[in-house]
C-alpha positions as a LaTeX table, in Angstrom:
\begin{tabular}{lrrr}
\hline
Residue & $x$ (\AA) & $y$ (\AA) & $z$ (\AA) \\
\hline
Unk1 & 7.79 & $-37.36$ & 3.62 \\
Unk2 & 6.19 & $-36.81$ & 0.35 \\
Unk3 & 4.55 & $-33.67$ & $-0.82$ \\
Unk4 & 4.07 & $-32.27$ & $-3.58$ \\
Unk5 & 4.35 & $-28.19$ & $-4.94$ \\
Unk6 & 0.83 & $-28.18$ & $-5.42$ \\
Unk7 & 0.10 & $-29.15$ & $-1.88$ \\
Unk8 & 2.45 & $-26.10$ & $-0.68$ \\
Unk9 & 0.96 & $-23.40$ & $-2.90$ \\
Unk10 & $-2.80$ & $-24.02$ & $-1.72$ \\
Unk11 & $-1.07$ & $-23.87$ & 1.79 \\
Unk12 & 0.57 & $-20.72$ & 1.45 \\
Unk13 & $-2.62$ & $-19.03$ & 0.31 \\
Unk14 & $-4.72$ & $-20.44$ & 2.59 \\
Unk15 & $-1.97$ & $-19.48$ & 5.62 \\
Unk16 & $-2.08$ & $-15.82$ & 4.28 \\
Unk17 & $-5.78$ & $-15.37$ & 4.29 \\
Unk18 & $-6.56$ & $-17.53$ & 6.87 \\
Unk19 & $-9.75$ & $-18.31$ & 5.31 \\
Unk20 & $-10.30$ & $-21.62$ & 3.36 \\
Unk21 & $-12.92$ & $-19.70$ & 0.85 \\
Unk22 & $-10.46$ & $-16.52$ & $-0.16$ \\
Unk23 & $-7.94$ & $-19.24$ & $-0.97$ \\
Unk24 & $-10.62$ & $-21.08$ & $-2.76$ \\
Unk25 & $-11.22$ & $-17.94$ & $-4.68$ \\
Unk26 & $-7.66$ & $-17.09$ & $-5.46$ \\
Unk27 & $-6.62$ & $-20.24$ & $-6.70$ \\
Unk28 & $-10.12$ & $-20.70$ & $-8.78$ \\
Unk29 & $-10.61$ & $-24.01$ & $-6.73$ \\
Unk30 & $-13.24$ & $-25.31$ & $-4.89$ \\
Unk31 & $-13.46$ & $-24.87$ & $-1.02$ \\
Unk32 & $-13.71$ & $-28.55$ & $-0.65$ \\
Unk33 & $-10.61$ & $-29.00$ & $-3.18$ \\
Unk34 & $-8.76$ & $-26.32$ & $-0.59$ \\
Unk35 & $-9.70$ & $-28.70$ & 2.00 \\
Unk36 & $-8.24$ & $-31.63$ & 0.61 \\
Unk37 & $-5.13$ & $-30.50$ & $-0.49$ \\
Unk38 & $-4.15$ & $-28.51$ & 3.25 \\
Unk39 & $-5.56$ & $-32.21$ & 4.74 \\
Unk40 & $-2.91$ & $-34.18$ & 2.43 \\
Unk41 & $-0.56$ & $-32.20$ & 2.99 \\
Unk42 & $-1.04$ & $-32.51$ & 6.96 \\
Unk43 & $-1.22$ & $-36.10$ & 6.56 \\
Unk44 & 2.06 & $-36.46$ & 4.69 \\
Unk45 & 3.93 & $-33.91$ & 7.23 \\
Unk46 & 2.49 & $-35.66$ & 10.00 \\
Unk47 & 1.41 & $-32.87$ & 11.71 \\
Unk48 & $-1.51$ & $-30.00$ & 12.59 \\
Unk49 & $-1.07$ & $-26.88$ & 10.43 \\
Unk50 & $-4.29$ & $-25.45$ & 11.29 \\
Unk51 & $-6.27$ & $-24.95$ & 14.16 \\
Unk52 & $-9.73$ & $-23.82$ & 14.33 \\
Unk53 & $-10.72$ & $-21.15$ & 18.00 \\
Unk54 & $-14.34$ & $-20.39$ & 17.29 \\
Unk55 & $-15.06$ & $-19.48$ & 14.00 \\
Unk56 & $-11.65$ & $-18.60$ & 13.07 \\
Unk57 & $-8.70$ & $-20.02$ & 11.59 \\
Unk58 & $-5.16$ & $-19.85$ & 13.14 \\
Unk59 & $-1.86$ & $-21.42$ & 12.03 \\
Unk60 & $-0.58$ & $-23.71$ & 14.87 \\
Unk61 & 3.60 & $-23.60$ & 15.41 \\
Unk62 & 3.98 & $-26.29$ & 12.97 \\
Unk63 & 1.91 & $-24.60$ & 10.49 \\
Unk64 & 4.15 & $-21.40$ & 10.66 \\
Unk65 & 7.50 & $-23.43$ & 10.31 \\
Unk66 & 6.00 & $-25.33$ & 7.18 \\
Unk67 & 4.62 & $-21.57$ & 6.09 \\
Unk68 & 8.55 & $-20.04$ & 6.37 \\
Unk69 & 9.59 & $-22.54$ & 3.67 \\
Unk70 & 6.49 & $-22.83$ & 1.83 \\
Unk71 & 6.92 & $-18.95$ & 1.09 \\
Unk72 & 11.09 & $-19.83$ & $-0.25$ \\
Unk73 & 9.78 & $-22.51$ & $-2.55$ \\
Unk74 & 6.94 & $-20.75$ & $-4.51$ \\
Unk75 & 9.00 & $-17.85$ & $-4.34$ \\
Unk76 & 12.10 & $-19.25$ & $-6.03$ \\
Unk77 & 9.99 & $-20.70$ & $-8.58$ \\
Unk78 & 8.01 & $-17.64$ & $-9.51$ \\
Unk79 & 11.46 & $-16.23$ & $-10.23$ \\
Unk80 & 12.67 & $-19.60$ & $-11.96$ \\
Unk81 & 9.63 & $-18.90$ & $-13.99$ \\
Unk82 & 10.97 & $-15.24$ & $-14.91$ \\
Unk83 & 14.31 & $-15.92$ & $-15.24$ \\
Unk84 & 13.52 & $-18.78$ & $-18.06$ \\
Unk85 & 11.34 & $-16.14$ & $-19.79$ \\
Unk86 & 13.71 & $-13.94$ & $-19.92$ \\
Unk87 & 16.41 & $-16.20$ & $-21.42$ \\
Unk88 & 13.75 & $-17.74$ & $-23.87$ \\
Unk89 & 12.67 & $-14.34$ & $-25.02$ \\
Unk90 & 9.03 & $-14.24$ & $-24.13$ \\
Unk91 & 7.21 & $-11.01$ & $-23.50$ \\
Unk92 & 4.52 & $-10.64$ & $-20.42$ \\
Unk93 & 4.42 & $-11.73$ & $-17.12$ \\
Unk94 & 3.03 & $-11.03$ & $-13.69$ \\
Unk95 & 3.35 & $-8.19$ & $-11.60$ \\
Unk96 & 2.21 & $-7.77$ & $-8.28$ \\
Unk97 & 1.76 & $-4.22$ & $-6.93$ \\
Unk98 & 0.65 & $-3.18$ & $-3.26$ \\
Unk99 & 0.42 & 0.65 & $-2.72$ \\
Unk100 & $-0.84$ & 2.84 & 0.13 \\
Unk101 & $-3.86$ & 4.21 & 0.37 \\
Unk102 & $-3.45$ & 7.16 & $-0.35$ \\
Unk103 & $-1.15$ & 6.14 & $-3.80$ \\
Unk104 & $-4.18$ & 5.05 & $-4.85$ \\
Unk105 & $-5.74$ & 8.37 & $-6.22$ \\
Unk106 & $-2.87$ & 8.55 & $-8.74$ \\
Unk107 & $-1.69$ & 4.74 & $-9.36$ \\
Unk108 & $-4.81$ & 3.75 & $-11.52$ \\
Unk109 & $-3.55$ & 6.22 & $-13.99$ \\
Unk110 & $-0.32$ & 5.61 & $-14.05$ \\
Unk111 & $-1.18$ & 1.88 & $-14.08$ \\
Unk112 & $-3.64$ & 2.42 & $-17.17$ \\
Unk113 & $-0.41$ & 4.37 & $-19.49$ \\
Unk114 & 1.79 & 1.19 & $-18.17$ \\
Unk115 & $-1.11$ & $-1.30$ & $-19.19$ \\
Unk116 & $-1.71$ & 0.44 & $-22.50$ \\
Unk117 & 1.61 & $-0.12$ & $-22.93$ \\
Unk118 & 2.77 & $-3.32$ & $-22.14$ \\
Unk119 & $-0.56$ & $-4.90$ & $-22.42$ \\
Unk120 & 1.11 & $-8.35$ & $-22.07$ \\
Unk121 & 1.72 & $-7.74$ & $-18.41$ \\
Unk122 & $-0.98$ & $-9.09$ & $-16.12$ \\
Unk123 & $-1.30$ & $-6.52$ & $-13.37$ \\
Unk124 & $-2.15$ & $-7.62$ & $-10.18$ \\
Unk125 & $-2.85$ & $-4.41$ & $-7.69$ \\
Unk126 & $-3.55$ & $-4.29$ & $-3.71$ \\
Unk127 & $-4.52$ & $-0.89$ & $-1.95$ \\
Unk128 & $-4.06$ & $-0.95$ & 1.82 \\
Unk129 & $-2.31$ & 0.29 & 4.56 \\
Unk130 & 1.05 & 0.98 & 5.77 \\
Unk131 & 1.23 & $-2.14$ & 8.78 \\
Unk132 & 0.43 & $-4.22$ & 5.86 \\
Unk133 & 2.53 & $-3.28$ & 3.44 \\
Unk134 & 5.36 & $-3.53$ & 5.92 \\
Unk135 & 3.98 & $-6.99$ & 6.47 \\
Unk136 & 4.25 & $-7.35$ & 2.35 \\
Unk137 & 7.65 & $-6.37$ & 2.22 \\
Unk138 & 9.22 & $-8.79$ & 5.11 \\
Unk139 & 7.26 & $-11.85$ & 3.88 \\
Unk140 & 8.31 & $-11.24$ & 0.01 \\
Unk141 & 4.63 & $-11.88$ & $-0.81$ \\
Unk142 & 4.56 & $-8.45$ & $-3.52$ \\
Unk143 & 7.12 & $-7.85$ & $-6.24$ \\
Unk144 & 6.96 & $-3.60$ & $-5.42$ \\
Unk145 & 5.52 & $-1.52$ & $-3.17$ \\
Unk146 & 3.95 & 2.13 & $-3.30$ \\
Unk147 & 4.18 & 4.14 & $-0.47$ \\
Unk148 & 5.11 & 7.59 & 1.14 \\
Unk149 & 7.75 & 6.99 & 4.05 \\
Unk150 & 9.73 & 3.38 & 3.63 \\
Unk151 & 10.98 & 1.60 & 6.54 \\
Unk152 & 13.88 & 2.82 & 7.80 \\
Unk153 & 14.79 & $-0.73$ & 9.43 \\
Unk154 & 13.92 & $-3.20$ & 7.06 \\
Unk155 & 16.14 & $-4.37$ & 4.71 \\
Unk156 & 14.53 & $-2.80$ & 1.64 \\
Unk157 & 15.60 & $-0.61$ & $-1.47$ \\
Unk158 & 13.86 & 2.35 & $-2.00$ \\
Unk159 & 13.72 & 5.01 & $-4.55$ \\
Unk160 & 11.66 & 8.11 & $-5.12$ \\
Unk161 & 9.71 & 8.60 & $-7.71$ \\
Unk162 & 7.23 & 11.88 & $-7.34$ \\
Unk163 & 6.87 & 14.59 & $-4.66$ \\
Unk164 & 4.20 & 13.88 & $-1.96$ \\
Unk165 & 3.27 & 17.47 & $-0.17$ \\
Unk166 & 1.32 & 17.47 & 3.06 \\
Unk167 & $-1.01$ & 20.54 & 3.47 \\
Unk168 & $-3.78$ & 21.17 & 5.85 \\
Unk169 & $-7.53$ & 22.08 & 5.12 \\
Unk170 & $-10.60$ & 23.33 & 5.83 \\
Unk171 & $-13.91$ & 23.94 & 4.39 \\
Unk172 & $-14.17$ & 27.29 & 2.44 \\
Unk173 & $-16.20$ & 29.11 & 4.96 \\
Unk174 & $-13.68$ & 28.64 & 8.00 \\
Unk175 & $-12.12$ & 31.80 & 9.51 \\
Unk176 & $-8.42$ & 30.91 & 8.49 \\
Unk177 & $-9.61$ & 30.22 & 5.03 \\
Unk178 & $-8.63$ & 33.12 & 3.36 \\
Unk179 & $-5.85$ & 34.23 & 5.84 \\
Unk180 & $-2.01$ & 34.56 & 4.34 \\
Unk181 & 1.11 & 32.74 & 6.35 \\
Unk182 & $-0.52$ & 31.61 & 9.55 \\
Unk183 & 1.49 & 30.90 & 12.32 \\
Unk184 & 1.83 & 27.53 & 13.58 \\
Unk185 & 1.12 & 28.42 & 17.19 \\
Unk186 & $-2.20$ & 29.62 & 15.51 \\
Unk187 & $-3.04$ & 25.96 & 14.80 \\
Unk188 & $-3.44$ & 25.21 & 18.43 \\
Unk189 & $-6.76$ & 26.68 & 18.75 \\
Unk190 & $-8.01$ & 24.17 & 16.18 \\
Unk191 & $-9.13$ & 20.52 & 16.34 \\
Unk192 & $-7.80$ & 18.35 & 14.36 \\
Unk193 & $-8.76$ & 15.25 & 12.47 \\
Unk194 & $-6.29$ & 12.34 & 11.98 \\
Unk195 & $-6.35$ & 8.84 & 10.47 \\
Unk196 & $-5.45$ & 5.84 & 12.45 \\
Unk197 & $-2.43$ & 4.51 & 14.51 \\
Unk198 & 0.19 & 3.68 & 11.80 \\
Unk199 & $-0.91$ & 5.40 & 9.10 \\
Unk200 & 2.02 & 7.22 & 7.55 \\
Unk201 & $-0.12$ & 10.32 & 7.54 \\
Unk202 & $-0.77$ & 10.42 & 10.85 \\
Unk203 & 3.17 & 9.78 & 11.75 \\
Unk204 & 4.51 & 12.68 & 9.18 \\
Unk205 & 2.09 & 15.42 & 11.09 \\
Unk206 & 2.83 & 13.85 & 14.51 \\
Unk207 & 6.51 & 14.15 & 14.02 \\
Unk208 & 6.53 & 17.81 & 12.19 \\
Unk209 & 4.53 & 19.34 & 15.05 \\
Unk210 & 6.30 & 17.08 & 17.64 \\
Unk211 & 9.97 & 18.77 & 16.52 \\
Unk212 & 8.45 & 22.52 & 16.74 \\
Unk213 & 6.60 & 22.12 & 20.26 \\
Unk214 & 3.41 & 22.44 & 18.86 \\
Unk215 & 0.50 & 21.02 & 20.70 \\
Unk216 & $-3.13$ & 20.08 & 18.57 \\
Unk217 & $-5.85$ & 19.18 & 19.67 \\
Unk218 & $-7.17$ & 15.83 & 18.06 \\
Unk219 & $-11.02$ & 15.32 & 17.17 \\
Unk220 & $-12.05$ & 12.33 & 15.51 \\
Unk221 & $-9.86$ & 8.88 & 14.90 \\
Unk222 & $-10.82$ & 8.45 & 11.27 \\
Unk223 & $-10.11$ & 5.61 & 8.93 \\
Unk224 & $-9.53$ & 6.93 & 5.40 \\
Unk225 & $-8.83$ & 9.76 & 3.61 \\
Unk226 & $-12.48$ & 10.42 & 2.23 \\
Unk227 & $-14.10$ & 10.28 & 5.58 \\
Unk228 & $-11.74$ & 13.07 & 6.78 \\
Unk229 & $-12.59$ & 15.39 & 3.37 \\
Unk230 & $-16.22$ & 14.49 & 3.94 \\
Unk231 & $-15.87$ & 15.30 & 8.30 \\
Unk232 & $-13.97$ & 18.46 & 7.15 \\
Unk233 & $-16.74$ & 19.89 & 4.88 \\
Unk234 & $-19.13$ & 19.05 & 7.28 \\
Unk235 & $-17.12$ & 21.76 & 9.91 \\
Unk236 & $-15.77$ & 19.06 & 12.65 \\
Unk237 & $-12.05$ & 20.27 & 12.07 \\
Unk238 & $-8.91$ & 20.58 & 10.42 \\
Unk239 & $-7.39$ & 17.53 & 8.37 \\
Unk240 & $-3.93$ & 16.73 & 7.09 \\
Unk241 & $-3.79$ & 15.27 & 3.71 \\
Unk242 & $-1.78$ & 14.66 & 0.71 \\
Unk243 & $-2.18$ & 16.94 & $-1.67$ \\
Unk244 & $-2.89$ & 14.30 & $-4.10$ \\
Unk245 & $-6.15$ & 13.56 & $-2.73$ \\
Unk246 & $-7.89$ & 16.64 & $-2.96$ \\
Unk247 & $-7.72$ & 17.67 & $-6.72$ \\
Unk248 & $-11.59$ & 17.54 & $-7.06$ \\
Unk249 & $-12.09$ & 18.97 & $-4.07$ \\
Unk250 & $-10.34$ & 22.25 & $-4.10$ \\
Unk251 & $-11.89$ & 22.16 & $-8.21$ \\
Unk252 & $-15.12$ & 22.40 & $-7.09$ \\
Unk253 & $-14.81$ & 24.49 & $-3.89$ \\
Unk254 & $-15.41$ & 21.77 & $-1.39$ \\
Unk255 & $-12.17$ & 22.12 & 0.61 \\
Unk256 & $-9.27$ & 25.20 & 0.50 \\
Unk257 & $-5.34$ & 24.51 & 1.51 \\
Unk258 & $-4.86$ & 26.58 & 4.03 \\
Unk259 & $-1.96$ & 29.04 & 3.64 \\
Unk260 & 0.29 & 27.62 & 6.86 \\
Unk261 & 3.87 & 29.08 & 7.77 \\
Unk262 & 6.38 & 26.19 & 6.67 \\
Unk263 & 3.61 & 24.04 & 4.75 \\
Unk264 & 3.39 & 21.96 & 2.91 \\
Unk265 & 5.82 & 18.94 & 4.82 \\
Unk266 & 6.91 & 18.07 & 1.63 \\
Unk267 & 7.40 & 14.00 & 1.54 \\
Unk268 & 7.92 & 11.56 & $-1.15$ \\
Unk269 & 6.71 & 8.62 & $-3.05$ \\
Unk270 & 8.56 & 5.78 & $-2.79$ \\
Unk271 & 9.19 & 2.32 & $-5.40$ \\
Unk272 & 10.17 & $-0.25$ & $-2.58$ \\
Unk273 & 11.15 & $-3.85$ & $-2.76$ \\
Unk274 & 13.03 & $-6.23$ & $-0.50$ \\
Unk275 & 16.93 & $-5.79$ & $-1.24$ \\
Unk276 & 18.88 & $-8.15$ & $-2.79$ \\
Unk277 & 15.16 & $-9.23$ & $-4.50$ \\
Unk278 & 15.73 & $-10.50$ & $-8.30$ \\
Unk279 & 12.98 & $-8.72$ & $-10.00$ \\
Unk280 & 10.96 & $-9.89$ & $-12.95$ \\
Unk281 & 11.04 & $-8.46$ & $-16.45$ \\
Unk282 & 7.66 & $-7.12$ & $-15.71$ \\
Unk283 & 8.49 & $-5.42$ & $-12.55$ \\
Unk284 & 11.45 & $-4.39$ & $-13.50$ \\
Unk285 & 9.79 & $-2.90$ & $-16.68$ \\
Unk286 & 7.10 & $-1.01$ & $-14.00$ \\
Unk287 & 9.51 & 0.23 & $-11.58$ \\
Unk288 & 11.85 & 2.04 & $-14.52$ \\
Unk289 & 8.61 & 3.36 & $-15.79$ \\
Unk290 & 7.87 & 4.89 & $-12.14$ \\
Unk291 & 11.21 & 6.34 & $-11.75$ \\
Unk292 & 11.34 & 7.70 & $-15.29$ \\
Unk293 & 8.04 & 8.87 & $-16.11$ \\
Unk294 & 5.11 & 9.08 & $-13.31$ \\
Unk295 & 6.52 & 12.57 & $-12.09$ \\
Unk296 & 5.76 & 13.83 & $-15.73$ \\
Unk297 & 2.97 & 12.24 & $-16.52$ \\
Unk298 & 1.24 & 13.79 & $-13.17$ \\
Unk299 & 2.39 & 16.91 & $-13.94$ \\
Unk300 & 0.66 & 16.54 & $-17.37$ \\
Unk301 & $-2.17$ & 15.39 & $-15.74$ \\
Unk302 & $-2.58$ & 18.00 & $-13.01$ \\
Unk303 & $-1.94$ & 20.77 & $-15.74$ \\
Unk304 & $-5.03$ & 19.15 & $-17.59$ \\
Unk305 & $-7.66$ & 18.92 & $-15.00$ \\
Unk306 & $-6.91$ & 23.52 & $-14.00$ \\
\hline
\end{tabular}
């Protein structure tokens, strides 16, 4: 069997996209050259790695055995890579970030005072949800991970970094709007908007209400956090949201947080990797940064923008 690390690498990314042109793109190779190497590689294994059902792209059982190890390998050489960096003194590095949805209407700026920073640090950053980021954290495929509630059975370390409160809102003309200390039980009579299956949203207001016996009624299924501001304004119910997405919203009179008995579910935002993970210079560098500094410089921040 002969193979070579080259082969494996154009493998891996073409196994995690499943699509021969993102690889392509992500490697800054041709399709073609994508092709080639995944054929090779095939050739020299002996066996099927892909299979194509229509118009997409699958990994046959082969192709997820060779994808298990392929994953180890680059792995341990990324942190070969940092570990020799470290020893030899050299500043920089890579750092790859995923963060929830949600994270992402405060990680840009936290991002841009790390960049400014340590501007030798190439920054790579994916927003998206929770089932993937779970997905992120048991293949090893991100160095950290931003998100509200961590997984209480993977084998992951988490630490909190910043506050995360949960309120409820409403556009500025609704009849609770300007009520004080509404009862829960009140809340019943309202519809309510809520993001998808999964989302860690969605689970945090299922499980609050769940625990007191309180009953909503659900509207809408909606997919991010700006279609539920924008469905809220336009009067088709309630929505749940972190108070970190509604800044300009509540500034220019768009929304109002409702004043609800035992709100807001106060959560937290979480630095998450996979335990026992050696972490490069550069992520190590981010996550101290996050555990240090992000809860002040937000505070700054929010203090700037009254």
């Amino acid at each position: 069997m002969h193979l070579t690390l080259r082969q494996l690498k154009v493998f891996e990314s073409t196994a995690r996209h499943l699509n021969y042109t993102r690889a392509a793109e992500e490697l800054f190779l041709t399709q073609p050259a994508v092709s080639m190497q995944v054929k090779q590689l095939e050739e020299s294994l002996g066996v099927a790695l892909f299979e194509q059902l229509g118009k997409r792209v699958h990994l046959t059982e082969a192709g997820q055995e060779v994808l298990t190890y392929a994953r180890t390998v680059t792995q341990q050489l990324d942190e070969l890579e940092s570990v020799l960096n470290s020893l030899k003194g050299l500043s920089g590095g890579k750092l790859r970030i995923s963060v929830a949805t949600t994270a992402n209407y405060f990680i840009p700026i936290l991002l841009g005072t790390f960049s400014r920073r340590y501007p030798e640090v190439t920054v790579s950053l994916d927003v998206t949800n929770r089932e993937i980021l779970l997905q992120q954290l048991t293949e090893n495929t991100v160095d950290l991970v931003i998100m509200g509630q961590p997984p209480a059975e993977a084998d992951v370390e988490a630490e909190a970094f910043m506050e995360n409160p949960l309120v409820i809102v409403a556009p500025p003309d609704h009849a609770l709007a300007k009520q004080k200390k509404i009862p829960l039980k009140r809340l019943q009579d309202e519809v309510f908007l809520v993001r998808e299956p999964g989302s860690g949203t969605r689970s945090a207001m299922e499980r609050f209400f769940a625990e007191r016996e309180i009953h909503l009624k659900t509207g809408m299924e909606v997919g991010s956090n700006e279609a539920i501001k924008q469905s809220v304004q336009a009067g088709l119910g309630l929505g749940l949201l972190s108070r970190a997405t509604i800044g300009q919203e509540l500034e220019l009179k768009r929304l109002v947080e409702l004043d609800v008995a035992e709100f807001p579910i106060m959560r937290h935002w979480y630095v998450v990797h996979r335990k026992g993970k050696r972490l490069s210079a550069a992520a190590e560098k981010y996550k101290d940064f996050m555990l240090k500094e992000a809860r002040t410089l937000m505070g700054k921040k929010a203090g700037e923008s009254r």
